[in-house]
VOLOTOR-586031 format. One line per field, with one value per residue: residue in one letter; z, y, x of N, C-alpha, C in turn; residue number from 1. Coordinates in nm, 3 decimals. Each point is the difference from the previous one (the first is absolute). Example, Ala and Ser with C-alpha at 12.3 -4.5 7.8 and 13.67 -1.06 7.14 Angstrom:
BEGIN
resn <- (a s)
nw <- (0.780 -0.072)
nv <- (-0.569 0.105)
nu <- (1.319 -0.035)
caw <- (0.000 0.006)
cav <- (0.119 0.119)
cau <- (-0.089 0.082)
cw <- (0.000 0.073)
cv <- (0.120 0.109)
cu <- (0.090 -0.077)
resi <- (1 2)
END
This chain:
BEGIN
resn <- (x x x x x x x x x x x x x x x x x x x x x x x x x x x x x x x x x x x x x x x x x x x x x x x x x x x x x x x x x x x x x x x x x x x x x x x x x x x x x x x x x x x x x x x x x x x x x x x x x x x x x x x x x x x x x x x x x x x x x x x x x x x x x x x x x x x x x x x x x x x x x x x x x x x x x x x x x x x x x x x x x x x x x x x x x x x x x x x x x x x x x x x x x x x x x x x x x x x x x x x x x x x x x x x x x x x x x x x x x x x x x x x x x x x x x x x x x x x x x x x x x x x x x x x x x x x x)
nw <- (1.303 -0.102 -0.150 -0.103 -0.079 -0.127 -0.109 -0.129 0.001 -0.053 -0.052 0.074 0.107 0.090 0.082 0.066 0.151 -0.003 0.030 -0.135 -0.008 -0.102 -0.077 -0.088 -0.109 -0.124 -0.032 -0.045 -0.117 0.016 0.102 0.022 0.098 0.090 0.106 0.035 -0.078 0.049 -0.088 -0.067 -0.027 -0.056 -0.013 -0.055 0.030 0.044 0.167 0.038 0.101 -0.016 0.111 0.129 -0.034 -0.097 -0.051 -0.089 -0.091 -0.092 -0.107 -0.069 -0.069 -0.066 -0.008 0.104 0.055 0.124 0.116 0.104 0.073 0.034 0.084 0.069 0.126 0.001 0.102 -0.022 -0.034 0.181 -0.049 -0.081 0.072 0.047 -0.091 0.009 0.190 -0.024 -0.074 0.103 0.044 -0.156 -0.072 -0.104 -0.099 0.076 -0.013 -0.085 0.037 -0.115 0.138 0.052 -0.122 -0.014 0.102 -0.040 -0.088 0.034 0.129 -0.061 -0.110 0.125 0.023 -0.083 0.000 0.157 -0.020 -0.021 -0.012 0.109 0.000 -0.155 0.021 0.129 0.015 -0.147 0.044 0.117 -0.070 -0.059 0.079 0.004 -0.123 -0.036 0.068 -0.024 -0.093 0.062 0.126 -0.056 -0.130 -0.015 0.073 -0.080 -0.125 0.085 -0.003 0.136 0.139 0.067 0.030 0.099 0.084 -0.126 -0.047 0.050 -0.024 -0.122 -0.043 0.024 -0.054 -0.149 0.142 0.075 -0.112 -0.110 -0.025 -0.144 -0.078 -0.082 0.104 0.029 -0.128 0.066 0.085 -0.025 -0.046 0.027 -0.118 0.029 -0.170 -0.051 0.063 0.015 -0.104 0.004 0.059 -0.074 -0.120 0.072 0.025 -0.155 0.029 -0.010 -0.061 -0.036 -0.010 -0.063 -0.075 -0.048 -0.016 -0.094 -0.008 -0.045 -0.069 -0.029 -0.002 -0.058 -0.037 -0.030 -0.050 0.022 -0.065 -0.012 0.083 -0.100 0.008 -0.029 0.037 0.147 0.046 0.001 0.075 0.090 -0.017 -0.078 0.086 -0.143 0.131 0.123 -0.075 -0.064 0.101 0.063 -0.128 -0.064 0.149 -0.030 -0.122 -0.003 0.059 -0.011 0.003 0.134 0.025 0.021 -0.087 -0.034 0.019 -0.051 -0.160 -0.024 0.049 -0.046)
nv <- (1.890 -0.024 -0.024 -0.019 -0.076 0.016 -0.049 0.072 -0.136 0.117 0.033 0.064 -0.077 -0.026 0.102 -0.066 0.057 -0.031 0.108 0.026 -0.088 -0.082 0.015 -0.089 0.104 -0.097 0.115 0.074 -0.047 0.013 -0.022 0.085 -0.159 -0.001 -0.090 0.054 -0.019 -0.019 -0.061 0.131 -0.080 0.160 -0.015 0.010 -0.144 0.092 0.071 0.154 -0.049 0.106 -0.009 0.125 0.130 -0.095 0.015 0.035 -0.019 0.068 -0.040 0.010 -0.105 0.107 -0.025 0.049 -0.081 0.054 -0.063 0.117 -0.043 0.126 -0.035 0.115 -0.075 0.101 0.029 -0.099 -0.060 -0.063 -0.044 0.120 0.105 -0.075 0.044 0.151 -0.055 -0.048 0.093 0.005 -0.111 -0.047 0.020 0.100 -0.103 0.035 -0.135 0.028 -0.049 -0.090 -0.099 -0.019 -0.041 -0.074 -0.075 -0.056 -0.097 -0.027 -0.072 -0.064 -0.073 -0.034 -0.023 -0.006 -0.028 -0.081 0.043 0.131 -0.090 0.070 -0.013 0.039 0.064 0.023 -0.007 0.032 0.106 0.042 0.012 0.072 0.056 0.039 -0.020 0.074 0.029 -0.006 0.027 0.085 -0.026 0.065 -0.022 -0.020 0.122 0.044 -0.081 0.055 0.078 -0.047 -0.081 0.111 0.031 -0.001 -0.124 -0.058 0.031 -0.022 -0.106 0.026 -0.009 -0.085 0.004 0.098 -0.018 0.030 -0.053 0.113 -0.096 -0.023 0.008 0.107 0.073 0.018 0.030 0.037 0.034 0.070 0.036 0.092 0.042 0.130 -0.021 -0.068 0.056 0.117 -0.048 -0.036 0.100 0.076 -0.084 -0.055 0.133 0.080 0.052 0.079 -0.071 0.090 -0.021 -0.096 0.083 0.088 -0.109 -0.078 0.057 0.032 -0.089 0.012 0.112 -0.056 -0.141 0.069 0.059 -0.124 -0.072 0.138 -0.019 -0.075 0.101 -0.007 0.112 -0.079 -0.010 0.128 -0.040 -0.083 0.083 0.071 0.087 0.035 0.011 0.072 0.119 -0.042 -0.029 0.141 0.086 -0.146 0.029 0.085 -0.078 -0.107 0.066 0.130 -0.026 0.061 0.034 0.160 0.025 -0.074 0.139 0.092 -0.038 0.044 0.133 0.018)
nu <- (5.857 -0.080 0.087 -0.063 0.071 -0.033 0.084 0.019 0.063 0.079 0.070 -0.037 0.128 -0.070 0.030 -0.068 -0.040 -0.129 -0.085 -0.075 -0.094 0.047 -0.160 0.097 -0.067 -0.016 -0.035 0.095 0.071 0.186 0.063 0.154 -0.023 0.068 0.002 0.111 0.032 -0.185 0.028 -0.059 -0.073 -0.032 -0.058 -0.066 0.069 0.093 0.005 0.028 0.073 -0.033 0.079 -0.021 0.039 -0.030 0.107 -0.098 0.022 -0.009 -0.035 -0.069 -0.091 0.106 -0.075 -0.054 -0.066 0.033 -0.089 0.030 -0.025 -0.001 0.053 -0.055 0.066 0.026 -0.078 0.078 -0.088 -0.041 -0.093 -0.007 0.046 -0.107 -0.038 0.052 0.033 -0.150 -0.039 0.056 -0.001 0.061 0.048 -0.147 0.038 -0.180 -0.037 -0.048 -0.081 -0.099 -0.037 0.116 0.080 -0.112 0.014 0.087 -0.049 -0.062 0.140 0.060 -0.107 0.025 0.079 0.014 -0.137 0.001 0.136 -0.039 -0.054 0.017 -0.149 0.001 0.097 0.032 -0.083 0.070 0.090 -0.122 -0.071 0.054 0.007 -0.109 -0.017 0.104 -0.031 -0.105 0.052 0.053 -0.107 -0.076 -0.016 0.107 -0.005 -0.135 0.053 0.115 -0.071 0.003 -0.051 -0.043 0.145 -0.094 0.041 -0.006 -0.056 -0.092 0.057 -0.036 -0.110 -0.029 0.115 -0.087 -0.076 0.100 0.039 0.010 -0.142 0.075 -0.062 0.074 0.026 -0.085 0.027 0.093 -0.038 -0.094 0.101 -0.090 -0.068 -0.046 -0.059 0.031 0.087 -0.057 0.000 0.098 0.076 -0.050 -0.026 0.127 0.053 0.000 0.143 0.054 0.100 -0.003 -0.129 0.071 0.091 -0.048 -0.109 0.151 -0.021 -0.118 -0.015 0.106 -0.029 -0.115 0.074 0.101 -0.089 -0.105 0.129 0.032 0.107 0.015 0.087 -0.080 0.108 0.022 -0.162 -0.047 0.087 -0.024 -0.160 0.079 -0.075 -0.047 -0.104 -0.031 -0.013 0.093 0.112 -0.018 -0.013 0.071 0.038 0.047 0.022 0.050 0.059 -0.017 0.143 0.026 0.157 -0.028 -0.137 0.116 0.094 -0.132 -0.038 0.127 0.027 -0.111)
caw <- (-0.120 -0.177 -0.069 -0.078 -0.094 -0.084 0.043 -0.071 0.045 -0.108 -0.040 0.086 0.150 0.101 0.164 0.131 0.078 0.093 0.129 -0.018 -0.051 -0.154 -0.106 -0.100 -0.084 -0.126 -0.085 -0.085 0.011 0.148 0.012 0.089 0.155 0.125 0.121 0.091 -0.085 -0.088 -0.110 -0.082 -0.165 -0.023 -0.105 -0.059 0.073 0.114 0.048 0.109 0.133 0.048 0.120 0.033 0.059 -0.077 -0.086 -0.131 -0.094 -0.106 -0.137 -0.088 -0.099 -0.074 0.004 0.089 0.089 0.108 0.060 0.102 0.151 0.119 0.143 0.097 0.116 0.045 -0.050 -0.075 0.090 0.039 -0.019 -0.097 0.045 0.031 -0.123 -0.035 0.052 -0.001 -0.131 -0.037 0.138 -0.005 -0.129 -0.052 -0.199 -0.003 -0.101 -0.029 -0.085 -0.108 0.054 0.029 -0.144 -0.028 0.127 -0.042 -0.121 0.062 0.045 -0.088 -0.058 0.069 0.033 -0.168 0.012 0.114 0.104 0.042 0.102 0.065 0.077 -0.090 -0.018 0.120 -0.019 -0.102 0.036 0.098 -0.005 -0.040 0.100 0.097 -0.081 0.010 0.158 0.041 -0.104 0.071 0.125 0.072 -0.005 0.057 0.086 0.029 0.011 0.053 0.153 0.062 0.095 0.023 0.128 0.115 0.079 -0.060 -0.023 0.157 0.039 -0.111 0.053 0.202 -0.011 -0.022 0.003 0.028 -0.088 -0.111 -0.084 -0.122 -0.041 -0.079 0.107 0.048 -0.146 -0.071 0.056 -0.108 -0.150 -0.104 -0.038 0.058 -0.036 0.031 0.118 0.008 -0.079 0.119 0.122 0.082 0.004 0.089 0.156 0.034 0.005 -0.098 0.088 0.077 0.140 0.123 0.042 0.108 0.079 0.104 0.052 0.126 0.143 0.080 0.086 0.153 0.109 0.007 0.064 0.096 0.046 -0.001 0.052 -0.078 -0.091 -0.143 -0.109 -0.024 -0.057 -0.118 -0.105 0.008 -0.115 -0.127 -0.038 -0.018 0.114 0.114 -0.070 -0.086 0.038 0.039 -0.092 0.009 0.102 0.044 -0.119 0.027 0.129 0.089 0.134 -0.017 0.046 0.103 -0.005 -0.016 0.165 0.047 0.015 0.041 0.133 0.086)
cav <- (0.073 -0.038 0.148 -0.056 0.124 -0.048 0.015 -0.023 0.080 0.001 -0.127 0.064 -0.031 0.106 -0.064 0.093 -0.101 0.054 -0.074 -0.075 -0.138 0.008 -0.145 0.049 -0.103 0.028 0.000 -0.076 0.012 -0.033 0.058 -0.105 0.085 -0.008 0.037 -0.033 -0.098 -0.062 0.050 -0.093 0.129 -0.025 -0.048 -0.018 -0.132 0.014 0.110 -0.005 0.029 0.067 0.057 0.076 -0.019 -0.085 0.060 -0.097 0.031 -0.027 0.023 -0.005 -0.045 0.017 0.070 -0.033 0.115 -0.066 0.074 0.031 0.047 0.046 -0.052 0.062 -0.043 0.117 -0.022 -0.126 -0.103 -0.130 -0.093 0.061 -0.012 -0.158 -0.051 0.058 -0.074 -0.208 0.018 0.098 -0.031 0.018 0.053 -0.115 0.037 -0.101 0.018 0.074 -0.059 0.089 0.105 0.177 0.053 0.102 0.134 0.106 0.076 0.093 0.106 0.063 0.089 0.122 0.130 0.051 0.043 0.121 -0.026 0.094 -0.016 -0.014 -0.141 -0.128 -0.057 -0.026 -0.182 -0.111 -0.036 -0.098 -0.154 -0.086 -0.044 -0.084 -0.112 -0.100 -0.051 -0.095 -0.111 -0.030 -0.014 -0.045 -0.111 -0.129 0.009 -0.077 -0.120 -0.079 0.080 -0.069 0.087 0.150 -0.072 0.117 -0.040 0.072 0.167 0.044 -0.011 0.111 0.150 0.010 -0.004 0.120 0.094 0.186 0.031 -0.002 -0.128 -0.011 -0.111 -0.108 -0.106 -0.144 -0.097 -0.071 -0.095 -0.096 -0.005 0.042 0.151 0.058 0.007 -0.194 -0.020 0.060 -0.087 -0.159 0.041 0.057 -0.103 -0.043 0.068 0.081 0.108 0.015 0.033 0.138 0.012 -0.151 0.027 0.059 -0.097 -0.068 0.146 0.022 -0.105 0.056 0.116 -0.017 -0.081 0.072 0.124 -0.068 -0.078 0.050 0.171 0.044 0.173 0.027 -0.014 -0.051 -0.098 0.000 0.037 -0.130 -0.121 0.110 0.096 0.122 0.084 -0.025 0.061 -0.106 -0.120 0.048 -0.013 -0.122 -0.081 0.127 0.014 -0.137 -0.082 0.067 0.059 0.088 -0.086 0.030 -0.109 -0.124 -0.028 0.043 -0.120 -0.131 -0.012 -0.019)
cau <- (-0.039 0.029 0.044 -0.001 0.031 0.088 0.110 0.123 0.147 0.108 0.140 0.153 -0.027 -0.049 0.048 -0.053 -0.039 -0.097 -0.006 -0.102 -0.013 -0.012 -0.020 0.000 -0.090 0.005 -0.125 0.073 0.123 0.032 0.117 0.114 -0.003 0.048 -0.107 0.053 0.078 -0.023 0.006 -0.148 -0.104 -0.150 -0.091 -0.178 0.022 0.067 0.031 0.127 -0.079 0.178 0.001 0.019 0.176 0.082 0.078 0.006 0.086 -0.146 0.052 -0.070 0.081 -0.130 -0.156 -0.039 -0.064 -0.003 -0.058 0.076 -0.077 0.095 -0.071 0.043 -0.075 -0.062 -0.151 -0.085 -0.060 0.083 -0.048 0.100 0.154 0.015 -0.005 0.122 0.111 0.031 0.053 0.086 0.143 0.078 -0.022 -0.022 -0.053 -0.096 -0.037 -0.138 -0.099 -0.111 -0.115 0.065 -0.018 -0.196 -0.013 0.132 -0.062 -0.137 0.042 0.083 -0.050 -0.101 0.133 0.011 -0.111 -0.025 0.112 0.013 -0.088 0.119 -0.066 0.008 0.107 -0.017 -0.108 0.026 0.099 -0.043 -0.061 0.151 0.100 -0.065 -0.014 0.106 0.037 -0.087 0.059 0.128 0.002 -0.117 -0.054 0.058 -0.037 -0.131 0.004 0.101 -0.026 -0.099 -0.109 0.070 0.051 -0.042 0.079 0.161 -0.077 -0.031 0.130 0.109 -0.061 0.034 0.122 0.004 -0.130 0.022 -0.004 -0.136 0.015 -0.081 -0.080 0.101 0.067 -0.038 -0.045 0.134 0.006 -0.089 0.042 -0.095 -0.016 -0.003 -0.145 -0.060 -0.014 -0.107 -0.119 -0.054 -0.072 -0.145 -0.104 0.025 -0.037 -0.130 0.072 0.065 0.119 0.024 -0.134 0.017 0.074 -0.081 -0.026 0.078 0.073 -0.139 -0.014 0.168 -0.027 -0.086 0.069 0.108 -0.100 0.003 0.036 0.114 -0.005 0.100 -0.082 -0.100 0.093 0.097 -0.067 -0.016 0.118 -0.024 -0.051 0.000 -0.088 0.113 0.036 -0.084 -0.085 -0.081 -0.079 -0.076 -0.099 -0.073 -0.052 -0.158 -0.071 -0.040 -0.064 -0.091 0.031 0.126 0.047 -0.028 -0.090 -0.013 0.095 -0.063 -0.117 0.068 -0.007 -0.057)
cw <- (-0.123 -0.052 -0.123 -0.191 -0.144 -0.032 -0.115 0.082 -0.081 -0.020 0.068 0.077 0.086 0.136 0.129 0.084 0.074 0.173 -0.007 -0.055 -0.137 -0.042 -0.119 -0.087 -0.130 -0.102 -0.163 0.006 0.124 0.070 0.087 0.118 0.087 0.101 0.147 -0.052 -0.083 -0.160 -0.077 -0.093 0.078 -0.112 0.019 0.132 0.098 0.036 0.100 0.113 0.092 0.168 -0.007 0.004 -0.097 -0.096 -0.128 -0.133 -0.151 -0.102 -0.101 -0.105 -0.148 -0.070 0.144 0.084 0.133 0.102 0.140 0.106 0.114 0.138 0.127 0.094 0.067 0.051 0.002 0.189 -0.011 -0.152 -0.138 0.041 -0.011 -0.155 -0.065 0.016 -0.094 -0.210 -0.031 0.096 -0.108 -0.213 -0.057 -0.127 0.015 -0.152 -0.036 -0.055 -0.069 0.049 0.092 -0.092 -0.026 0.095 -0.024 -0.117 0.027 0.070 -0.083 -0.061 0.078 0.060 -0.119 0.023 0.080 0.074 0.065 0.181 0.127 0.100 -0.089 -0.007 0.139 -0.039 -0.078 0.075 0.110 -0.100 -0.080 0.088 0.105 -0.120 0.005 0.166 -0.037 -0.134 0.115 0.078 0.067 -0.060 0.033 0.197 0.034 -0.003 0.106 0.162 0.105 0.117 0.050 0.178 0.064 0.083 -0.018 -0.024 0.168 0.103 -0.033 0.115 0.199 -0.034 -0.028 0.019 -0.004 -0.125 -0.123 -0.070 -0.121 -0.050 -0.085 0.095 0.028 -0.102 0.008 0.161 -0.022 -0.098 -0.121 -0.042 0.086 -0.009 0.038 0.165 0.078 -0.028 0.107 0.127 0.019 -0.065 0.090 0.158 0.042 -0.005 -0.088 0.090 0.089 0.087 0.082 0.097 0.135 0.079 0.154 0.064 0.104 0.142 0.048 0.024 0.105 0.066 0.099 0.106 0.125 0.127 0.067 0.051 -0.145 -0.097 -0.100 -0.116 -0.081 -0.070 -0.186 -0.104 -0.010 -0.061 -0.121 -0.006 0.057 0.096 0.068 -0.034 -0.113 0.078 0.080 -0.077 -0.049 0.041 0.029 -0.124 -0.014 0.148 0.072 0.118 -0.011 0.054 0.179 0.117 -0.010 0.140 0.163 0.093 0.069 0.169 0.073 -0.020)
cv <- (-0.080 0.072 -0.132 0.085 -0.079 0.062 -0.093 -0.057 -0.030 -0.117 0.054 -0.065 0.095 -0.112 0.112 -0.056 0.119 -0.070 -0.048 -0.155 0.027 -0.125 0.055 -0.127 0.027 -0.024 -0.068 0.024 -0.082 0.092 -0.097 0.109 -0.061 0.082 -0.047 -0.100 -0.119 0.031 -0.114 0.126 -0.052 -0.017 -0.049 -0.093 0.021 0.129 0.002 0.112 0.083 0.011 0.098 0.009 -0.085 0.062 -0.070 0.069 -0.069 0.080 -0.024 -0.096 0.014 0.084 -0.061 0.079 -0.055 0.074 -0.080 0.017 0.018 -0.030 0.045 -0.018 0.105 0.003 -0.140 -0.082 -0.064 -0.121 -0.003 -0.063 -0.171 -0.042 0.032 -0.054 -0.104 0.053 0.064 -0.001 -0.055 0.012 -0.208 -0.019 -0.123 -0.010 0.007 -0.128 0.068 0.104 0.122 0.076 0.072 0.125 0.134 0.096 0.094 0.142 0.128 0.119 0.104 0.066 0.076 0.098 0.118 -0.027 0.117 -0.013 -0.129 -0.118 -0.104 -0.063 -0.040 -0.145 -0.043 -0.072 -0.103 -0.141 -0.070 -0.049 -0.153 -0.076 -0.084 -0.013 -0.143 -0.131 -0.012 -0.055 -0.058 -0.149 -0.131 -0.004 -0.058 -0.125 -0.060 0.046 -0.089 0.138 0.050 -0.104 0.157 -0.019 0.110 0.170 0.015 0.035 0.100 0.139 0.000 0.010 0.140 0.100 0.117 0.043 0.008 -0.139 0.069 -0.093 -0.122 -0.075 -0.125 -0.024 -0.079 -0.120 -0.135 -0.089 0.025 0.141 0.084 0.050 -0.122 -0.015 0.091 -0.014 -0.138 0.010 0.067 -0.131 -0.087 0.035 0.049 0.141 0.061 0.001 0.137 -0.022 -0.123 0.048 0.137 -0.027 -0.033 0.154 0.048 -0.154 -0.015 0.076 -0.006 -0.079 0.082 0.109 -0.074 -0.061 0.091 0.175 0.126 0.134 0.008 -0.006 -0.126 -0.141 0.057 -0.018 -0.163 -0.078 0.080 0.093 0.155 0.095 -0.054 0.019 -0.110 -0.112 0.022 -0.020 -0.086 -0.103 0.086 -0.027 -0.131 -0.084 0.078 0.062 0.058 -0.093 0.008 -0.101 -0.124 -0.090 0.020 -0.155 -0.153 0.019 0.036 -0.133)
cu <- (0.040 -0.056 -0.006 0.058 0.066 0.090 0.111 0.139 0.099 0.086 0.141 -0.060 0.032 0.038 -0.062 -0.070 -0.096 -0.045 -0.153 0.002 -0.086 -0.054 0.008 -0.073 0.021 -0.115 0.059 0.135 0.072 0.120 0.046 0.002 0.141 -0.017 0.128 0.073 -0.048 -0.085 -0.148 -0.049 -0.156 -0.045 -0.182 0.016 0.039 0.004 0.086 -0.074 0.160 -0.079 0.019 0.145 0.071 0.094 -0.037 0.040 -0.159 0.046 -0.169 0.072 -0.148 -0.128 -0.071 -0.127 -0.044 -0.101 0.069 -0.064 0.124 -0.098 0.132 -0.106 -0.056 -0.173 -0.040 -0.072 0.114 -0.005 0.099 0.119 0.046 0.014 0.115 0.081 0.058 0.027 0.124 0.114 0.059 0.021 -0.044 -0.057 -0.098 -0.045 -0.177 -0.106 -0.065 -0.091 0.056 -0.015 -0.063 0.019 0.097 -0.010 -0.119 0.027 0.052 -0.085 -0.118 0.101 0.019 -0.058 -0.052 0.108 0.019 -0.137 0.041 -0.102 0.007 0.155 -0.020 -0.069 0.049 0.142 0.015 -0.025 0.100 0.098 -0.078 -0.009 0.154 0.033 -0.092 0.084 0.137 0.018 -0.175 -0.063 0.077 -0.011 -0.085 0.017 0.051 -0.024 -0.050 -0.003 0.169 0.016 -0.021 0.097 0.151 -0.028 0.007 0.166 0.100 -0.075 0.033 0.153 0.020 -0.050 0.086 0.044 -0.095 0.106 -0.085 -0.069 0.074 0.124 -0.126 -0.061 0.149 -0.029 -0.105 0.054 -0.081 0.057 -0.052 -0.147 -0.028 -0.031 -0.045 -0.138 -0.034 0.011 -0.117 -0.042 0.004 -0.040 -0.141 0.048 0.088 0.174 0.006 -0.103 0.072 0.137 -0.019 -0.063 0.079 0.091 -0.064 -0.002 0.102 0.004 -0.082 0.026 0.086 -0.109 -0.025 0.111 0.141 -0.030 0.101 -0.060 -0.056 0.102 0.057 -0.057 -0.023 0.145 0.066 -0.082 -0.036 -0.005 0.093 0.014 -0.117 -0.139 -0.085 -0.063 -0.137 -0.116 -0.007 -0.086 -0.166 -0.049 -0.022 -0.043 -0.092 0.037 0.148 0.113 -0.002 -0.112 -0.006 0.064 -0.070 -0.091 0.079 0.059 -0.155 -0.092)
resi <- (1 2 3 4 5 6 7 8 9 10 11 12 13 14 15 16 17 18 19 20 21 22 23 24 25 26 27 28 29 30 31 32 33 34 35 36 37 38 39 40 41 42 43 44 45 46 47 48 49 50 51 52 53 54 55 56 57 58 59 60 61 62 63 64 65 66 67 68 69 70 71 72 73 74 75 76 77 78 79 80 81 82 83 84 85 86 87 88 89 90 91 92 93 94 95 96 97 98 99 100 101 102 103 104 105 106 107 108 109 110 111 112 113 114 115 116 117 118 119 120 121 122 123 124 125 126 127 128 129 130 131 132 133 134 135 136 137 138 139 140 141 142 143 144 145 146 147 148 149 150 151 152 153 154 155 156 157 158 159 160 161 162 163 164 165 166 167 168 169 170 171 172 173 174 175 176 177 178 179 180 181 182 183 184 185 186 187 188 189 190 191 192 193 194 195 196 197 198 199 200 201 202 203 204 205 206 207 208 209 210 211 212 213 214 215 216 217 218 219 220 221 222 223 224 225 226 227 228 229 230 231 232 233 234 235 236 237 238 239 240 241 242 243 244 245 246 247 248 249 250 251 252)
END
């Protein structure tokens, strides 16, 4: 969930710690932040990026006016969450180019405007965030990225099958972002991580279905899948057949 909002903040300092994640932005004016002990201002140039859970301490210095996006993981897509992670693992004062600027300003004055309308703040707030992820993390990526080691991925995943793997786990094994690297695997596979990974869950199972007298259970709980039942309906939804059926076809 985001919750986008302006937002005066006084000249008393203030101390508190939520269990949501915070961008703070400055339309004008600045204030004094610490963030877990580290200490910066915002300002027009620079913003602060609080974690979830962080104890930070903010003061207003001034005439000011700031717009705030609260981000509670609650609801959000995988793909989100991956963006959240990699902004917000640990407190940070990025600093802003001209052309954020524009964007900020714009934002700004359509929150003014229609802030009481809860899809326009929702998207403005999105595309801000995905704008400074992409100054933070994605474009030097691009530059510096080469071809995605399967070998090493494949290996990670036959090592974790019984467990749920995230996406941003095998972006870190990548050493990519978690968007960046989602992005170059399906151009790469053809799949999207979660279908490849299911993928390798299903043909271990049916190896396992084939090659082994071992309980449905015990296979489905061996290559992920949250009970017998799921693996049931996977295999009946991608392969066409049951697991019953598949043991069926292999002894006779």
């Amino acid at each position: 969930m985001l919750t986008a909002r302006l937002l005066r903040l006084d000249d008393q300092a203030h101390e508190h710690a939520h269990h949501y994640h915070q961008l703070i932005l400055a339309l004008s004016g600045r204030a004094a932040f610490e963030v877990n002990g580290h200490g910066g201002e915002v300002c027009r140039m620079r913003a602060c990026l609080v974690p979830g859970d962080a104890e930070h301490q903010f003061a207003g210095v001034g005439d000011n006016r700031m717009l705030i996006l609260d981000l509670n993981e609650q609801d959000m897509a995988e793909a989100d969450l991956a963006l959240l992670f990699e902004l917000f693992e640990s407190p940070r004062y990025p600093t802003l180019d001209s052309d954020f600027l524009n964007l900020l300003n714009y934002a700004g004055a359509e929150l003014q405007r229609y802030g009481s309308e809860q899809h326009l703040t929702r998207a403005l707030g999105g595309v801000l965030l995905r704008a400074l992820h992409l100054r933070l993390f994605e474009q030097s990526q691009r530059a510096t990225a080469g071809p995605l080691n399967m070998a090493r991925l494949d290996a990670y995943i036959g090592d974790h099958l019984g467990r749920r793997i995230s996406v941003a786990e095998l972006a870190n094994v990548a050493c990519l972002s978690p968007s960046h690297f989602h992005e170059q695997f399906r151009k790469s596979v053809g799949l999207t991580p979660y279908q490849y990974m299911l993928k390798a869950r299903l043909e271990h199972a049916s190896k396992l279905l084939r090659g082994s007298h071992l309980p449905l259970a015990r296979i489905a709980d061996d290559c992920g899948f949250s009970s017998q039942s799921a693996l049931t309906t996977a295999l009946r939804h991608y392969l066409g057949i049951t697991p019953k059926g598949l043991r069926k076809v292999i002894a006779d």
